[in-house]
MISEKOL-111497 format. One record per residue: chain; x, y, z of N, C-alpha, C in turn. Coordinates in Angstrom, 3 decimals. Each point is the difference from the previous one (the first is absolute). Example, Ala and Ser with C-alpha at 12.3 -4.5 7.8 and 13.67 -1.06 7.14 Angstrom:
residues 2
{lomar A; {13.190; -5.690; 7.800}; {-0.890; 1.190; 0.000}; {0.900; 1.200; 0.000}};
{lomar A; {-0.350; 1.050; -0.720}; {0.820; 1.190; 0.060}; {-0.770; 1.090; 0.730}};
This chain:
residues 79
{lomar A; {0.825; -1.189; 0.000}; {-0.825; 1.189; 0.000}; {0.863; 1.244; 0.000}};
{lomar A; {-0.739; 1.117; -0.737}; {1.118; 1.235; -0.212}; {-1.154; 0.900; 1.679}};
{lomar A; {0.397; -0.076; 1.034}; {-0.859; 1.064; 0.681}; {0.700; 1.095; 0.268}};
{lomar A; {-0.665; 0.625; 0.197}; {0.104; 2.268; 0.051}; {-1.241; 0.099; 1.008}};
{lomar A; {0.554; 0.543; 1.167}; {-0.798; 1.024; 0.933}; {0.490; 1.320; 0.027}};
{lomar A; {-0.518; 0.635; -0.269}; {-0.108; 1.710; 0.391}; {-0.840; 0.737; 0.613}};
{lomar A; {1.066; 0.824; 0.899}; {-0.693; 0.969; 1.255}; {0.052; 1.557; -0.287}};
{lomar A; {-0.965; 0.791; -0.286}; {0.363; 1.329; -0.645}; {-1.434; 1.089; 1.275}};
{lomar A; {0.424; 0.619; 0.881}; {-1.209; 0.367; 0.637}; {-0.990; -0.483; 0.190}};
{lomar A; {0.157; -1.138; 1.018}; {-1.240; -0.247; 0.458}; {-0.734; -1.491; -1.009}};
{lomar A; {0.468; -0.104; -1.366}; {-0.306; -0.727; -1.118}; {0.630; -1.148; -0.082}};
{lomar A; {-0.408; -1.313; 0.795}; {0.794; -0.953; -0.925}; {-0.857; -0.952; -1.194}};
{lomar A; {0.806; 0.017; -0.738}; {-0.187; -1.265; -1.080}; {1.277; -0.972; -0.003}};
{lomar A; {-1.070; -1.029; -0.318}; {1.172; -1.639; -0.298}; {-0.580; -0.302; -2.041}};
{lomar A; {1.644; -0.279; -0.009}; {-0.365; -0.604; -1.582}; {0.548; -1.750; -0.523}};
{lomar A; {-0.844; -0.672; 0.057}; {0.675; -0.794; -0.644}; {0.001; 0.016; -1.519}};
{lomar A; {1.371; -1.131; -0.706}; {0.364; 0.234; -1.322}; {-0.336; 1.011; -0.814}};
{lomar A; {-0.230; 1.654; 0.913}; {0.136; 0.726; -0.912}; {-1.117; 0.516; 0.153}};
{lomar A; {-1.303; -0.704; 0.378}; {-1.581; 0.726; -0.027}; {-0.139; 0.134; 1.770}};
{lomar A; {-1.221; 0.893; 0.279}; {0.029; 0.630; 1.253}; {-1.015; -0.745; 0.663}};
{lomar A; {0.091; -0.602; 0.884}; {-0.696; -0.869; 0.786}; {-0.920; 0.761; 1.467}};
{lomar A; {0.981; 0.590; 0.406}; {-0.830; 0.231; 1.284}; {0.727; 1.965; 0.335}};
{lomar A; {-1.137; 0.530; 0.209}; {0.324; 1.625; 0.190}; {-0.681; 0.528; 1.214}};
{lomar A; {0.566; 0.575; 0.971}; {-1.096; 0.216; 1.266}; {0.925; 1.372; 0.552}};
{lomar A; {-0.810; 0.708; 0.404}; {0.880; 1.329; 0.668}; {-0.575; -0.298; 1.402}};
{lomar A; {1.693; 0.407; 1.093}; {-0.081; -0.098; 1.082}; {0.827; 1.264; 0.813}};
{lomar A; {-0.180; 0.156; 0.814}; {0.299; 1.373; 0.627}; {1.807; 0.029; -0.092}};
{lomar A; {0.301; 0.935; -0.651}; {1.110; 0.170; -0.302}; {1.120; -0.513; 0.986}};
{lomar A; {1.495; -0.740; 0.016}; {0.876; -0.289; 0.861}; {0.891; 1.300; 0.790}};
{lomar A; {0.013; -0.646; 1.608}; {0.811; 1.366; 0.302}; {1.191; -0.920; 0.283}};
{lomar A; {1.502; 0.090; -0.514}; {0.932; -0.480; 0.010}; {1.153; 0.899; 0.192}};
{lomar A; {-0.615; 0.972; 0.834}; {0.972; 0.792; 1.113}; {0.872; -0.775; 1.214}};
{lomar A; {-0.681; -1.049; 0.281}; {0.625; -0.696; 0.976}; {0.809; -1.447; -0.650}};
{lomar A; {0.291; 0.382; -1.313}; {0.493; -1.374; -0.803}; {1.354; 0.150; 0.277}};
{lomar A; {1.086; -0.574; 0.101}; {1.335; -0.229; 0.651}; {0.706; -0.808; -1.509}};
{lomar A; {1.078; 0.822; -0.240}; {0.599; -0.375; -1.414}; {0.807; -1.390; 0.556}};
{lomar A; {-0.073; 0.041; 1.349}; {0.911; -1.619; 0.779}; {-1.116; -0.985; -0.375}};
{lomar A; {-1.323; -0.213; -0.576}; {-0.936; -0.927; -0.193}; {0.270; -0.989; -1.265}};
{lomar A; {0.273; -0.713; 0.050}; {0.540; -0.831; -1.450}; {-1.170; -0.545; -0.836}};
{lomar A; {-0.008; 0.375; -1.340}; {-1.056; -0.685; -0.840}; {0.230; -1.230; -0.164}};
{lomar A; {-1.093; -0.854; 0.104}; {0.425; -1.278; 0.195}; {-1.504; -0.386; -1.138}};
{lomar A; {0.644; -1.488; -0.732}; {-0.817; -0.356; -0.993}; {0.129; -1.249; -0.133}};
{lomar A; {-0.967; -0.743; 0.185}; {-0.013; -1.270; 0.226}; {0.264; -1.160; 1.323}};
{lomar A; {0.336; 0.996; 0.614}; {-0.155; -0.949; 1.305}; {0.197; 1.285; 1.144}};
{lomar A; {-0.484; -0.458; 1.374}; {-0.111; 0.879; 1.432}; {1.981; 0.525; 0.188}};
{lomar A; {0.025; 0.844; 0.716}; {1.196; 0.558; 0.606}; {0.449; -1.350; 0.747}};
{lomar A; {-0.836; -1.353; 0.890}; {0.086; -0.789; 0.720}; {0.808; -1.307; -0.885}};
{lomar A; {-0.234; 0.308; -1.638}; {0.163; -1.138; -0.946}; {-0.645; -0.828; 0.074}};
{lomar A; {-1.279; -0.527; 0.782}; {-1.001; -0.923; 0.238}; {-1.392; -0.175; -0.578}};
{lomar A; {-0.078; 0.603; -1.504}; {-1.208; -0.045; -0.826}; {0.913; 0.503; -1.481}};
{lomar A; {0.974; -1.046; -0.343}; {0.033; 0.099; -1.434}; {-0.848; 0.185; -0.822}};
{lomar A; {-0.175; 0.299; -1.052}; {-0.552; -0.016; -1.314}; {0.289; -0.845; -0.409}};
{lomar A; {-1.239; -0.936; -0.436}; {-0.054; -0.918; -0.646}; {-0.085; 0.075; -1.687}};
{lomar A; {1.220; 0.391; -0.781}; {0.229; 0.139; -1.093}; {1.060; 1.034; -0.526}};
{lomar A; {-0.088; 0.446; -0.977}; {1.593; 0.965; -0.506}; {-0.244; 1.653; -0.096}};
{lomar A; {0.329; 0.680; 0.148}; {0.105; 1.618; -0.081}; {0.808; -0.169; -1.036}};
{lomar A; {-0.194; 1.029; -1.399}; {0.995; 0.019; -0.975}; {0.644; 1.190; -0.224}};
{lomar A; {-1.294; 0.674; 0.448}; {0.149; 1.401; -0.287}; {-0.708; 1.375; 1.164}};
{lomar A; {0.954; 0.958; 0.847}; {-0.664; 1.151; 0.698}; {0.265; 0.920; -0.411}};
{lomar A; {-1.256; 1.209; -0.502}; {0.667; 1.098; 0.179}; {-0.992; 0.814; 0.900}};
{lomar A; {1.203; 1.055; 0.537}; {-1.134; 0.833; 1.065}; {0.513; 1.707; -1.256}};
{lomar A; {-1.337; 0.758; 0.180}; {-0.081; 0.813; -0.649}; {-0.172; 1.126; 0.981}};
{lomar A; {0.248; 1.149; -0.322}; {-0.370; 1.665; 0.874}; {-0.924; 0.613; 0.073}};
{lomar A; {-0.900; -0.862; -1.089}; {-1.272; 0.427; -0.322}; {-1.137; -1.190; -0.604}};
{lomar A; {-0.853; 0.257; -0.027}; {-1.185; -1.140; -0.689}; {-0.066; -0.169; -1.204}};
{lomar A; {-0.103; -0.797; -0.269}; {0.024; -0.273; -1.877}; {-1.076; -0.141; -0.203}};
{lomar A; {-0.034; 0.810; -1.441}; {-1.848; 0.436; -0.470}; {0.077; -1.457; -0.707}};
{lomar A; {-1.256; 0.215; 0.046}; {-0.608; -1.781; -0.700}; {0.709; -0.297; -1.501}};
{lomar A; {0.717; 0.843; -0.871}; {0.104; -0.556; -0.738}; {1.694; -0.349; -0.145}};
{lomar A; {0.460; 0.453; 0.859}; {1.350; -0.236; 0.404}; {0.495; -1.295; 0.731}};
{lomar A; {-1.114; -0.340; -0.016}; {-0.187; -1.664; 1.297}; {-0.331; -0.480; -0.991}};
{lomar A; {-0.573; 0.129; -1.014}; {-0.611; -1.203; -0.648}; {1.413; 0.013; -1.371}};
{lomar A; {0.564; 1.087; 0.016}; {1.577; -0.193; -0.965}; {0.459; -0.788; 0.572}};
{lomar A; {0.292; 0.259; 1.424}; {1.136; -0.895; 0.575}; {-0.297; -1.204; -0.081}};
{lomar A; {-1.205; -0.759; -0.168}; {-0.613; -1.233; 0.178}; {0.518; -0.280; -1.616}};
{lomar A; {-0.617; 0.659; -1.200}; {0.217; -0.278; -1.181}; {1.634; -0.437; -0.214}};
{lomar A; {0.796; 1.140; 0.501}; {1.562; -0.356; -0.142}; {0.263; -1.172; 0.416}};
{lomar A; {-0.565; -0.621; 0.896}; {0.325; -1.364; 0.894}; {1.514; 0.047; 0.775}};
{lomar A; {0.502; -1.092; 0.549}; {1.501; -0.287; 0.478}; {0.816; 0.138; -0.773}};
């Protein structure tokens, strides 16, 4: 699966392979108290005790939200 979540004010949408599945606005994040010492972690707990059951091929984190048709390129381009 190619998935894309994006958070833009309050707005998230999830996309799989490219088309938009699920869109819901929620009260915007306050991440004043976010600590750059917090490690992104993907695919399994900080504890290492809930692997992912399968392969990550590909992350990218972006600065901003990608408009729908920029998600569905990246899906077209493939790996």
């Amino acid at each position: 699966w190619h998935l894309v979540a994006t958070y833009d004010r309050g707005s998230v949408r999830v996309f799989v392979d490219g088309e938009l599945q699920f869109e819901e606005e929620l009260p915007e994040a306050d991440l004043s108290g976010w600590s750059r010492d917090y490690p992104l972690l993907i695919g399994n707990e900080a504890t290492r005790d809930r692997p992912l059951q399968g392969e990550v091929y590909l992350v990218a984190v972006y600065n901003r939200a990608l408009r729908a048709d920029e998600v569905a390129q990246n899906y077209v381009a493939g790996i």
